[in-house]
C-alpha positions as CSV (number, residue, x, y, z in Angstrom):
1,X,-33.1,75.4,21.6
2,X,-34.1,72.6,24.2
3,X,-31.6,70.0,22.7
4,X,-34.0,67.4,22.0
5,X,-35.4,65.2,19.3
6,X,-38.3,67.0,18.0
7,X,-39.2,64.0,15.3
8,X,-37.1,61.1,12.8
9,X,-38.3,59.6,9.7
10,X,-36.6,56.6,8.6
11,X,-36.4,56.0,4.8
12,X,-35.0,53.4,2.7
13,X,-35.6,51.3,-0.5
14,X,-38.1,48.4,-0.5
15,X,-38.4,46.1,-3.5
16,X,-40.2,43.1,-4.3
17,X,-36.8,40.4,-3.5
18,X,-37.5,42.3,0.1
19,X,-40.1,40.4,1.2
20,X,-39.1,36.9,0.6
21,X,-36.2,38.1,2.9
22,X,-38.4,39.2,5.7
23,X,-39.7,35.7,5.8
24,X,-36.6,33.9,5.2
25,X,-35.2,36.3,8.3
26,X,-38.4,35.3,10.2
27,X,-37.3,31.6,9.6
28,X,-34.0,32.0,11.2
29,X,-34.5,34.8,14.0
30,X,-34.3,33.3,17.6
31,X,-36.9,36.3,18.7
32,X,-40.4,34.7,18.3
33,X,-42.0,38.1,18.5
34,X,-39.6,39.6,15.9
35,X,-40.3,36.4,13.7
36,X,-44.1,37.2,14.3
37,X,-43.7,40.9,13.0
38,X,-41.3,40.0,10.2
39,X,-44.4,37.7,9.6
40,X,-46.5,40.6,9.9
41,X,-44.8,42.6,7.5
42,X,-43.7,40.2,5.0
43,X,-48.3,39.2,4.9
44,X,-49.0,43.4,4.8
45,X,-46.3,43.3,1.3
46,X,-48.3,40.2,-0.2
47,X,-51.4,41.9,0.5
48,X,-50.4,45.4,-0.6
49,X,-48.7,44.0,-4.0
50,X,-48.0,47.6,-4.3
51,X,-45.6,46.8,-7.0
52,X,-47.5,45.1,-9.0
53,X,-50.5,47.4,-8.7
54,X,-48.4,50.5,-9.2
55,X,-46.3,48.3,-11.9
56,X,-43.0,49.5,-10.3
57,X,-39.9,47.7,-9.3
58,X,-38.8,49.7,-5.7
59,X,-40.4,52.0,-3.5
60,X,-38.8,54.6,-1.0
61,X,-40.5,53.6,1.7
62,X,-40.8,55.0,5.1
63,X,-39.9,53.0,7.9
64,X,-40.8,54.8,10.9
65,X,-42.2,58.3,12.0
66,X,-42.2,59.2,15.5
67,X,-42.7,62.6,17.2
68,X,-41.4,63.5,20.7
69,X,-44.4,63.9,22.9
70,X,-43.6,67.1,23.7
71,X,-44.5,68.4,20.5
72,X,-47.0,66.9,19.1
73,X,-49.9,68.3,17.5
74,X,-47.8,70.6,15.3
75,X,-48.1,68.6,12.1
76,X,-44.2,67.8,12.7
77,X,-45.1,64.0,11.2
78,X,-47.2,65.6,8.5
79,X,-44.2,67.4,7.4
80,X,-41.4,64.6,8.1
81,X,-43.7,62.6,5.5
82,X,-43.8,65.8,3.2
83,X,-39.9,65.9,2.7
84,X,-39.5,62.2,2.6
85,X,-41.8,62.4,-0.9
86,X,-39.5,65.5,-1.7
87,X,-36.3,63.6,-1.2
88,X,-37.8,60.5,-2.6
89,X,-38.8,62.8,-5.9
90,X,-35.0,64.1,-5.8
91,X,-33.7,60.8,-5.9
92,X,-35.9,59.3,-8.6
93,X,-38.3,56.8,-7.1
94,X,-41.6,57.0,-8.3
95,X,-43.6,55.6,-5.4
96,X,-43.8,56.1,-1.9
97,X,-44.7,53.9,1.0
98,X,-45.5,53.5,4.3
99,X,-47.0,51.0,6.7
100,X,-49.3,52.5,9.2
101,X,-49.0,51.1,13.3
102,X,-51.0,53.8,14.7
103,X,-54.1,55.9,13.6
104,X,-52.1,59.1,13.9
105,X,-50.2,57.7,11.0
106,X,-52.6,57.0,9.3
107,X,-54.3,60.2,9.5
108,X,-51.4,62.0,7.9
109,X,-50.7,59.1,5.3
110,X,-54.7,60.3,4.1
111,X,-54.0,63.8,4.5
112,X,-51.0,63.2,1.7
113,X,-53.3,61.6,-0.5
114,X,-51.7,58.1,0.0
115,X,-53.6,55.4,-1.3
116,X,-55.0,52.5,1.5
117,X,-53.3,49.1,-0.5
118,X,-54.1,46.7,3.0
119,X,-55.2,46.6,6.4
120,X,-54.8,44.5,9.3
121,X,-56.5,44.5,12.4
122,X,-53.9,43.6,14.8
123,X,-55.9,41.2,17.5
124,X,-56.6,39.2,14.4
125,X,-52.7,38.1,13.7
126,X,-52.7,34.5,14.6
127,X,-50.2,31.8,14.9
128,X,-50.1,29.0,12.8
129,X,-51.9,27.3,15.3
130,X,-54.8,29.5,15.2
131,X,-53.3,31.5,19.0
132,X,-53.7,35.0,18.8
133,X,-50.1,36.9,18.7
134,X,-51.1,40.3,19.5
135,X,-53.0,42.3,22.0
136,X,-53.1,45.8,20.6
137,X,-54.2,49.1,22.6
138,X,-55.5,52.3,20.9
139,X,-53.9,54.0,18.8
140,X,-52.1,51.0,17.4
141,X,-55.2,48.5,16.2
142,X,-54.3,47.8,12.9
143,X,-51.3,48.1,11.0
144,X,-52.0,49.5,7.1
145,X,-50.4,49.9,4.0
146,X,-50.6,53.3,2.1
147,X,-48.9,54.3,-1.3
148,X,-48.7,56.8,-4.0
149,X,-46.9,58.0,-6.5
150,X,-44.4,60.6,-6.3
């Protein structure tokens, strides 16, 4: 009725090959912040080894989840994350995913029963040099991996 965007959860397929792409996209990008969160991303899949650990060969994972400010606080993430396990369940994968940015995702990643498979606190990412990459503000301290199975 108001014409907006209420929420959008952004799915797609992640497999093991995945991450050596990340870092091979990392190598090549001419953004040094995107090559130091494809960096990010491709350390938070090492560390996860959610494949491995759930002995699977793809994951639906979830992308992104964001909710329009104006609505917030109506569980509108918590069910976006609900119908992306449905859809994933409909199309056969056995495992879900999701990395984490902010506590609010989080929140509702533990209220699904997702399993925590890695954490990183954000003012810790460092550059090969040892310089610090990142200067997080609340909510978005630490970026985690959660999984389960569908």
């Amino acid at each position: 009725e108001t014409n907006r965007i209420v929420g959008a959860c952004i799915v797609g397929i992640d497999t093991p090959k995945a991450t050596a792409a990340v870092i091979d996209s990392a190598k090549t990008t001419s953004s040094k912040k995107w090559a130091q969160f494809l960096r990010l991303y491709a350390r938070l899949d090492i560390e996860s080894d959610i494949f491995r650990q759930f002995n699977v060969d793809e994951s639906f994972h979830v992308h992104a989840i964001v909710v329009n400010t104006h609505y917030r606080c109506r569980s509108i993430g918590l069910e976006l994350m609900r119908r992306s396990f449905q859809h994933g369940t409909v199309l056969g994968y056995n495992l879900c995913s999701v990395n984490c940015s902010s506590s609010f995702t989080q929140k509702i990643a533990i209220k699904l029963g997702m399993k925590c498979m890695s954490s990183i606190a954000m003012d810790r990412v460092v550059d090969v040099d040892g310089s610090r990459l990142m200067f997080p503000t609340p909510p978005h301290t630490q970026i985690t991996t959660y999984a389960k199975r569908l």
